[in-house]
C-alpha positions in Angstrom: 43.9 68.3 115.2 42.2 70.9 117.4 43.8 74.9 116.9 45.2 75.6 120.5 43.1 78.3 122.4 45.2 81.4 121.1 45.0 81.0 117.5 41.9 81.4 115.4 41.3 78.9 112.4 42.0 81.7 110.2 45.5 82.0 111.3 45.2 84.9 113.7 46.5 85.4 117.4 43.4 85.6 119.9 43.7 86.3 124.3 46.6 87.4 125.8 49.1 86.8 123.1 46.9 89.4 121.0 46.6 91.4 123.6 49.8 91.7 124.3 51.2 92.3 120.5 48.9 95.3 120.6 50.6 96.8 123.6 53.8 96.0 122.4 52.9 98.3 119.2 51.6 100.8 121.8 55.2 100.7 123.4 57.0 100.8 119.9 55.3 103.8 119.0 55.7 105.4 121.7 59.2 104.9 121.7 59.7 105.9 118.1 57.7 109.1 119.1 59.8 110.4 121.7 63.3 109.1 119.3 62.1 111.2 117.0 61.3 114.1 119.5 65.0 114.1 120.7 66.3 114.0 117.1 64.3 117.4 116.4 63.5 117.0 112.9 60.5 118.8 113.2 56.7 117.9 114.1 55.7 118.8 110.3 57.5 116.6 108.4 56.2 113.7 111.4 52.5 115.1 110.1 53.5 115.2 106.3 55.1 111.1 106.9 53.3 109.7 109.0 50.3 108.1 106.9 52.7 107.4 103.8 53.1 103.8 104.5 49.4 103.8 103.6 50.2 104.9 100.0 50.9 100.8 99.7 47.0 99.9 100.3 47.0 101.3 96.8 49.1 97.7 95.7 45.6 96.1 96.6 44.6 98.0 92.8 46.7 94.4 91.4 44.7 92.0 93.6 45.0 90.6 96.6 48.0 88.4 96.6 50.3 91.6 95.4 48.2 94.1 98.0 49.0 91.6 100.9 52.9 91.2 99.8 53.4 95.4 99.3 51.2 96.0 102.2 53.6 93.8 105.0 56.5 94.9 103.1 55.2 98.6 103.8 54.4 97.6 107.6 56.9 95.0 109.0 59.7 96.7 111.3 62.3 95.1 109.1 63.0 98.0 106.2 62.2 100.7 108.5 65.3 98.9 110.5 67.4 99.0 107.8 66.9 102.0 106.7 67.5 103.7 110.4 71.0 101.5 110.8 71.8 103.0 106.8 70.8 106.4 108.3 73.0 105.6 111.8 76.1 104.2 109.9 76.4 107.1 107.6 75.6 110.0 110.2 73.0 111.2 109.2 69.5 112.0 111.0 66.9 112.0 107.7 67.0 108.9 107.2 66.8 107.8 111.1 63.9 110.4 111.8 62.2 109.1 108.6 62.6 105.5 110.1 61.3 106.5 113.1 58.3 107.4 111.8 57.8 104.8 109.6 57.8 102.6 113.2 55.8 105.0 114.8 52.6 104.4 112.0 53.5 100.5 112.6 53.1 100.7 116.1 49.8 102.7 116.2 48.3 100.6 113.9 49.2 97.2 115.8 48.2 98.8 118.5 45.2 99.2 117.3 44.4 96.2 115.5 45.8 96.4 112.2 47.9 93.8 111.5 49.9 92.0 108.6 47.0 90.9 105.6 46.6 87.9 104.3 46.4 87.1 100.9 43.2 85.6 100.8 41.6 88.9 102.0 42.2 92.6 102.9 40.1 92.3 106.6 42.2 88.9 107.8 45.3 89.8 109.7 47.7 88.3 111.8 46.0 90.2 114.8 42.5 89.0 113.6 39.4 90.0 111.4 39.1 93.8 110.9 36.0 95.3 110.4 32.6 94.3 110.8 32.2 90.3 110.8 29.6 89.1 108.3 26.3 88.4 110.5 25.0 84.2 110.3 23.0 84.3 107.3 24.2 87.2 105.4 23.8 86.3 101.7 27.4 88.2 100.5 29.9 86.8 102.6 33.3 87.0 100.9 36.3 85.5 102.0 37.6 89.1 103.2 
């Protein structure tokens, strides 16, 4: 059976759906921003956050299987979620504006490409190959 148009054999969304989960993370962060801007907790501690969901590329260190699993973990919107409806339900603003940026990070980097890993390699996403794509008749081709 054929994959339909949209979807690469590797699993990732191609066209307009793509397209249009990269503009959606555009709009997510963009939202997050200017939540965070009305909560005023401060443009530093935005600076000082905003790359720490990074910190779980390090989890690749343990292979892929684990860096894939830690990585999604570290950029899905669902413990960010939580953690701004903890933050909400108790009153308090930390742990929202920390949320916030946590969504913020997710949405630039869907917006620009990065999407969830796969297991079988740190460059295949769910938003497609990142990186340079190995050239027809490269001798190292790896399945990454």
């Amino acid at each position: 059976m054929p994959a339909p148009d949209d979807v690469d054999p590797a699993g990732a969304v191609t066209g307009t759906p793509c397209a249009l989960l990269r503009l959606e993370g555009l709009a997510v962060a963009v939202a997050a921003i200017l939540a965070y801007r009305h909560l005023d907790a401060g443009w530093g501690t935005f600076a000082l956050l905003i790359l720490a969901p990074d910190l779980s590329l390090l989890s690749y260190l343990a292979g892929p299987g684990v860096g894939a699993a830690l990585y999604n973990a570290a950029h899905s919107y669902l413990l960010p979620a939580l953690l701004a409806g903890i933050g909400l339900a108790l009153g308090r603003h930390w742990p929202a504006a920390v949320a916030l940026i946590w969504v913020a990070h997710i949405g630039i980097d869907r917006a620009l490409g990065y999407g969830l890993k796969y297991p079988r390699g740190f460059r295949l996403t769910h938003l497609g190959r990142i990186g340079k794509a190995p050239r027809d008749g490269d001798q190292k081709r790896s399945p990454d």
